[in-house]
SELOGU-736542 format. One record per residue (C-alpha): residue number from 1; residue in one letter; chain; x, y, z. Coordinates in steps of 0.25 Angstrom, whole numbers, plus 2048, in hexadecimal, padded with zeros to 3 digits. Each point is the difference from the previous one (the first is absolute). Example, Ala and Ser with C-alpha at 12.3 -4.5 7.8 and 13.67 -1.06 7.14 Angstrom:
[1,"A","A",[831,7EE,81F]]
[2,"S","A",[806,80E,7FE]]
***
This chain:
[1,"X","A",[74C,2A5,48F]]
[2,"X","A",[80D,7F8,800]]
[3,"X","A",[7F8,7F3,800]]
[4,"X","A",[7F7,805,7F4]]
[5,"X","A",[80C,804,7F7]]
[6,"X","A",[808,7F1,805]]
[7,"X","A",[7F1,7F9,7FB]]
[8,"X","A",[803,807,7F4]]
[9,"X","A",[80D,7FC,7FC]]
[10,"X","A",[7FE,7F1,805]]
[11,"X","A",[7F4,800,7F4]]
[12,"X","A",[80B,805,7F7]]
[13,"X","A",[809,7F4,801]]
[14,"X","A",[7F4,7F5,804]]
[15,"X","A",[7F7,804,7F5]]
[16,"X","A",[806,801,7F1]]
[17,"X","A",[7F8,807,7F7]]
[18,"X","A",[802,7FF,7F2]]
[19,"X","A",[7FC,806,7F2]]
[20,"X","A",[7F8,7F5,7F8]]
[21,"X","A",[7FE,7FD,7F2]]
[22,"X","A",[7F1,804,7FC]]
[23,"X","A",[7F8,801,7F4]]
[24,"X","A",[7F2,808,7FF]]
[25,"X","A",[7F5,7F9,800]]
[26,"X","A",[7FA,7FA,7F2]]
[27,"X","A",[7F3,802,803]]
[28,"X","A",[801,80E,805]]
[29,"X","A",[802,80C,7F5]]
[30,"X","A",[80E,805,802]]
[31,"X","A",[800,80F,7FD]]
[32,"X","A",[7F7,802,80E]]
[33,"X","A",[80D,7FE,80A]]
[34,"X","A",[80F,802,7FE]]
[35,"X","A",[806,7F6,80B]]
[36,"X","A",[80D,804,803]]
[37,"X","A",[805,7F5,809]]
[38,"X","A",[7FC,7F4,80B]]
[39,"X","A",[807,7FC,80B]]
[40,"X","A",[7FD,7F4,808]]
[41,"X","A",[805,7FE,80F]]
[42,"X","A",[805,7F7,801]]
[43,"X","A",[807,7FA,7F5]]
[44,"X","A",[80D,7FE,801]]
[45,"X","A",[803,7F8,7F4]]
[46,"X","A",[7F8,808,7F5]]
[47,"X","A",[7FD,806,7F7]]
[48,"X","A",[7FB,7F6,7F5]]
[49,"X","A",[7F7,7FB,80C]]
[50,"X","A",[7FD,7FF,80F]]
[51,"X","A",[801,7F2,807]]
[52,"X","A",[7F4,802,80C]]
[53,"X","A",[7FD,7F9,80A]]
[54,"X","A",[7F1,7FD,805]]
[55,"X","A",[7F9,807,80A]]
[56,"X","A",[80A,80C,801]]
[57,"X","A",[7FF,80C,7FF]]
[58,"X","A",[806,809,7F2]]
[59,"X","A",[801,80D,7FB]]
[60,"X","A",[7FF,806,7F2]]
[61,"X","A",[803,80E,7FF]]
[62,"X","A",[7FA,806,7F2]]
[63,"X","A",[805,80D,7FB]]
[64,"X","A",[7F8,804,7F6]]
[65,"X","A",[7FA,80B,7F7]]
[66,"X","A",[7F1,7FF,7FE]]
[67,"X","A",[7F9,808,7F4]]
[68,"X","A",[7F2,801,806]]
[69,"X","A",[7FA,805,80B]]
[70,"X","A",[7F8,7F8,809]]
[71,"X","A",[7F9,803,80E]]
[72,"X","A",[7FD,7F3,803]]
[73,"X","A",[80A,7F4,7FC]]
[74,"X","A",[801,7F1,803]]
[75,"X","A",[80B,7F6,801]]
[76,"X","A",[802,7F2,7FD]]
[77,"X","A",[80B,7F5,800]]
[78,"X","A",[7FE,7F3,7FB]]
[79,"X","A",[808,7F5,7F7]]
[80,"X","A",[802,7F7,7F7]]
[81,"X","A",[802,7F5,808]]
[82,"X","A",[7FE,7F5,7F5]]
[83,"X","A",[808,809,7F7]]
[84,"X","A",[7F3,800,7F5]]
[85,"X","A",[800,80E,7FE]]
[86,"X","A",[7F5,802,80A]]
[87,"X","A",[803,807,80B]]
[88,"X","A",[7F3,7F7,80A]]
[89,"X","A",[808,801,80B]]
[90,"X","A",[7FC,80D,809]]
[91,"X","A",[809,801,80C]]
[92,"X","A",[7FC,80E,803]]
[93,"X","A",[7F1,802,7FB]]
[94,"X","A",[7FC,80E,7F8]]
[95,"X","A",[7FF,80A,80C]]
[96,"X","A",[801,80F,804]]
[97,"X","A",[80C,802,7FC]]
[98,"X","A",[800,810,804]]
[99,"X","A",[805,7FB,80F]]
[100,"X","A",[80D,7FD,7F9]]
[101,"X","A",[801,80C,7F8]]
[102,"X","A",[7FA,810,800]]
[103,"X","A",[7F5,800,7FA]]
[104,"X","A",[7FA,806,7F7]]
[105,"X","A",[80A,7FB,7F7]]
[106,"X","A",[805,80C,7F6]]
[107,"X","A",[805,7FF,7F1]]
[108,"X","A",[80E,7FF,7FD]]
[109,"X","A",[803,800,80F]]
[110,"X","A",[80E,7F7,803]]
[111,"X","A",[7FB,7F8,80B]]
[112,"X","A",[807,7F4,808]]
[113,"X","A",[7F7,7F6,80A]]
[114,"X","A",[804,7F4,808]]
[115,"X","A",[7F6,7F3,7FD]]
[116,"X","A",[802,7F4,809]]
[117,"X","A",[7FB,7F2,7FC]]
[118,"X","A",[802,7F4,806]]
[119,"X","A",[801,7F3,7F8]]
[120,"X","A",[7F8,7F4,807]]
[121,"X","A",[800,7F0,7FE]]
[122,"X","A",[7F7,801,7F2]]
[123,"X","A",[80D,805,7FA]]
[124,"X","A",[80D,7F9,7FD]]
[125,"X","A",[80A,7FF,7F4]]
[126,"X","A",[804,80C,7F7]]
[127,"X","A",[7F5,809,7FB]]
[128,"X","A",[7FC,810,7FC]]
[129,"X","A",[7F8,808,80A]]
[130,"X","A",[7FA,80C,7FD]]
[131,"X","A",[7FE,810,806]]
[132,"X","A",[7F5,805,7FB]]
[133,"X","A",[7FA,80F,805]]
[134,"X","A",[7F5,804,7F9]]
[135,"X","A",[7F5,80C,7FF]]
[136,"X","A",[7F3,7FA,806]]
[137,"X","A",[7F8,80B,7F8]]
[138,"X","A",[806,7FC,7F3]]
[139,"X","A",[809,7F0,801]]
[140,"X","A",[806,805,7F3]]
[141,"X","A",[80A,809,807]]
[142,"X","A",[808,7F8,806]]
[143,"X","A",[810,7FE,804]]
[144,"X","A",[804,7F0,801]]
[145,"X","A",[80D,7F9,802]]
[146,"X","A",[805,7F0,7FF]]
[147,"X","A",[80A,7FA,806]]
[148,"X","A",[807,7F3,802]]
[149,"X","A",[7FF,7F9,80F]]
[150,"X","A",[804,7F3,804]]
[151,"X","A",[7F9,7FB,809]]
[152,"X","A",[807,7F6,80A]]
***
């Protein structure tokens, strides 16, 4: 127990989660999700963006407030690497994304889930990514995020 509980406080102080700067998604209708906040871990120098380095690990928390139900969802992250307002780049493909949160998936439930991406060589510079988590019976209903990384 005494090693768990030091494991826990030597993540506090290596990893540095921060609040980010994020807009919704322009291409996804806004009234469907109120998104309270993202974090990103870590991210020491936010919250106008995240510099990332390839092949490790990151975690962005969502804290969100979705306005449909859903009993099956889906998640994707990709960017917009060449910074053309098309996000080509998939670095998590759309997939189940009900391992990650409770599903079925209730109206006007607050819920927060972790996401964790990775950013691989096909990315470098500054560039948008985006959250999306969607209804697989209706792609309408939707909650989606962008923000800022710089990839190094």
């Amino acid at each position: 127990m005494k090693s768990f509980i030091l494991l826990v406080c030597i993540s506090f102080v290596v990893g540095s989660p921060e609040y980010v700067n994020r807009k919704l998604c322009k291409d996804v209708d806004a009234t469907q999700c109120t998104v309270h906040s993202v974090i990103v871990d870590p991210c020491p120098q936010g919250p106008a963006f995240c510099t990332v380095k390839t092949n490790k690990n990151y975690a962005v928390t969502l804290d969100m407030v979705p306005h449909f139900s859903a009993s099956k969802l889906k998640l994707s992250v990709s960017g917009d690497v060449d910074n053309s307002g098309n996000f080509t780049t998939s670095f998590k493909a759309p997939a189940d994304a009900c391992s990650l949160l409770y599903c079925p998936l209730k109206a006007e439930e607050r819920r927060i889930f972790d996401v964790y991406m990775m950013f691989d060589k096909r990315a470098a510079g500054k560039f948008p990514v985006k959250i999306k988590l969607w209804n697989e019976q209706n792609d309408s209903q939707a909650c989606c995020v962008t923000l800022n990384v710089k990839v190094k």
